[in-house]
Each structure stands twice: as structure tokens, then as C-alpha cells.
C-alpha positions in Angstrom: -58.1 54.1 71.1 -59.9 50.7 70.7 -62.2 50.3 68.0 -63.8 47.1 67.5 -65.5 45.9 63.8 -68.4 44.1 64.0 -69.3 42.3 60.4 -72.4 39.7 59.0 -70.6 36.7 57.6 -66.9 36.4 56.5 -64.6 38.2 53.9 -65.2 35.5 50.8 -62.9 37.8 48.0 -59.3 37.6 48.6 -58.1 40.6 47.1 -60.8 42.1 49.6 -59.2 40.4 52.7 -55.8 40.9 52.0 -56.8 44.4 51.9 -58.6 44.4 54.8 -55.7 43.0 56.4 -53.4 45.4 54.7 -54.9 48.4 56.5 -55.4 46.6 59.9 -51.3 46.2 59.7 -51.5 49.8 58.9 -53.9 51.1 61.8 -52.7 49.0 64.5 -49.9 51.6 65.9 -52.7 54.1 66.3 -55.5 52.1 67.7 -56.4 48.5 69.1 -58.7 46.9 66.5 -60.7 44.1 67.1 -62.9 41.8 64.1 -65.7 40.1 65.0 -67.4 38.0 62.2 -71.3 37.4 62.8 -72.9 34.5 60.7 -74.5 35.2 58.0 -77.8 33.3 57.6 -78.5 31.4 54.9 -82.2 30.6 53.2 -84.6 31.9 51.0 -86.8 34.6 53.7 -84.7 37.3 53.3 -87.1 39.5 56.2 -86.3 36.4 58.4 -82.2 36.1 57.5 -81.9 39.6 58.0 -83.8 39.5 61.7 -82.0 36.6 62.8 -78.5 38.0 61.9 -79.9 41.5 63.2 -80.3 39.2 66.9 -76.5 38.5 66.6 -75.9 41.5 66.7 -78.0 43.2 69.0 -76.5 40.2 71.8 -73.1 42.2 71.5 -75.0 44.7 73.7 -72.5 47.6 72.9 -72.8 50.9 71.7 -72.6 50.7 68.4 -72.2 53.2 65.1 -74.1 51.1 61.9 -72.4 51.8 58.6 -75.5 52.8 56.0 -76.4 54.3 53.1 -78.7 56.7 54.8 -76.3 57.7 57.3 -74.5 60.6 57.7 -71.4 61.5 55.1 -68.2 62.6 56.4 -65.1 63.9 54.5 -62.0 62.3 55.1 -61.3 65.1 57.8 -64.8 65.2 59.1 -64.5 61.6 59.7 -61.1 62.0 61.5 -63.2 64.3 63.6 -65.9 62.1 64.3 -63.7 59.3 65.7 -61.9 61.7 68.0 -65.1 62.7 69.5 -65.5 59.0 70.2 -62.7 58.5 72.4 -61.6 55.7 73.9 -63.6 53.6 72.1 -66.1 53.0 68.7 -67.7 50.0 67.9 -68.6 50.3 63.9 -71.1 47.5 62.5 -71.3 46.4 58.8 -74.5 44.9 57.6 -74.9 41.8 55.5 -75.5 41.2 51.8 -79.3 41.8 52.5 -78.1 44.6 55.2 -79.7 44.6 58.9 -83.3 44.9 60.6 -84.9 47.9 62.3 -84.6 47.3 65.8 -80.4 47.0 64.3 -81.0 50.4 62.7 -83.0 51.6 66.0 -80.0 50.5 68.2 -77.8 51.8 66.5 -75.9 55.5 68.1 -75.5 57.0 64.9 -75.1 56.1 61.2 -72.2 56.6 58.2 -72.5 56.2 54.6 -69.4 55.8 52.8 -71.1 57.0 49.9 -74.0 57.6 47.9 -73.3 55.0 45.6 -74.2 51.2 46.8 -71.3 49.5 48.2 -71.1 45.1 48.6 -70.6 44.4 52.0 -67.5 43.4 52.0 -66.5 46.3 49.8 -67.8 48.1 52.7 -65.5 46.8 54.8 -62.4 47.6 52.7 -63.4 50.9 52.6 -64.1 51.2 55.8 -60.8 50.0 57.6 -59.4 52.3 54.6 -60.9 55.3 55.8 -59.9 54.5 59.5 -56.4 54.5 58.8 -56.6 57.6 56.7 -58.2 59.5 59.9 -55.5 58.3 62.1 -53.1 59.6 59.5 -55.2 62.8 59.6 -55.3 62.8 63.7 -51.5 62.5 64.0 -50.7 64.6 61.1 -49.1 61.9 59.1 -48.3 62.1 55.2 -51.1 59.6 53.5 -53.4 61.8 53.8 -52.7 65.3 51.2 
């Protein structure tokens, strides 16, 4: 399966990235993962920092499933599910700091939350490539997941 990971602005926390990596190691066997880092804009107009990253986005011009706190919760095995319905391929985009416009939200094919609670983006992230290597562990009946 390829599964690409599309991201505003880069991983700034190192614990973060070297867990990010950390999973990537992990989830490569089962799937080819791609990153791709957007910039992040910078400035004081948050509407107009938020629009202009949401244009970088939207020039990827793939079907894409946005990561949101309104979208729809999955358990672990739900979410295993999910990406095996999307076979051979999920792009998943992560919002910036301020997260992304409407016509990004519009776009989008479908929405996650990893939770109820409010997540940093690059939290997000961790979490994310976390719970993509747990529903590959899921899929192929592997032991990380009890």
C-alpha cells in the first residue's frame, strides 16, 4: 500500500521527530510511505496564513483524507479497517498550527479525529504515523496491537 503524508511546516520538537521517524522505520515493511512538508506561513493574518498554506495544498491535486477534530473517530481496529478499504493508496493531510481553510476542508474525501481532546500539530503527526503502524499490526495480525 502507498500512503503518502502530507504536513504544514516541519517537525521543530525532536523527541517528536525521532518519533515520527521511529514509526516510519516501523511501517515501512507493510506500506510505502512518503512525507511531504508544506510551508508554513508566517505573519500576523492568521485567515490569510491559513488560505495561503491551504493553496499548497490544494496544488497536490490528490485525493486526500484531512486529519480534524471534527472528523470521524475510529478505534484502533476501525481504523485498520478504514485504511483497508482504501487500497492501494491514502493520502492523509495534517493541518498547521492555525489548521487549514474551507475550500481544504471542502476538498477533502473524508475526515479523522484522533481524538476529542486538542492535539499540536506535530503531536498530530506522532500520533498519527503511530496509529498507522498499529493498523498494519492489526491487518497482518501482528503482536503490538492486544
Amino acid at each position: 500500500m502507498k500512503i503518502r503524508l502530507v504536513w504544514v511546516g516541519k517537525t521543530k520538537e525532536r523527541f517528536i521527530q525521532e518519533g515520527i521517524e521511529k514509526y516510519l522505520r516501523l511501517l515501512r515493511p507493510f506500506a510505502d510511505v512518503a512525507v511531504s512538508e508544506i510551508r508554513e506561513e508566517k505573519g500576523k493574518d492568521i485567515q490569510r496564513m491559513v488560505e495561503k498554506e491551504g493553496e499548497r495544498i490544494l496544488k497536490l491535486r490528490s485525493p486526500y483524507v484531512l486529519l480534524d477534530e471534527r472528523g470521524k473517530e475510529y478505534t484502533s481496529a476501525g481504523f485498520a479497517d478504514f485504511l483497508s478499504g482504501h487500497q492501494p493508496s491514502v493520502h492523509f493531510v495534517v493541518g498547521g498550527a492555525y489548521g487549514v481553510s474551507e475550500r481544504v476542508k471542502e476538498a477533502a474525501e473524508g475526515t479523522v479525529a484522533l481524538s476529542e481532546m486538542t492535539l499540536t500539530h506535530e503531536m498530530s503527526r506522532l500520533f498519527l504515523v503511530e496509529q498507522l503502524y498499529r493498523a498494519f499490526t492489526i491487518m497482518h495480525k501482528r503482536g503490538y496491537h492486544h
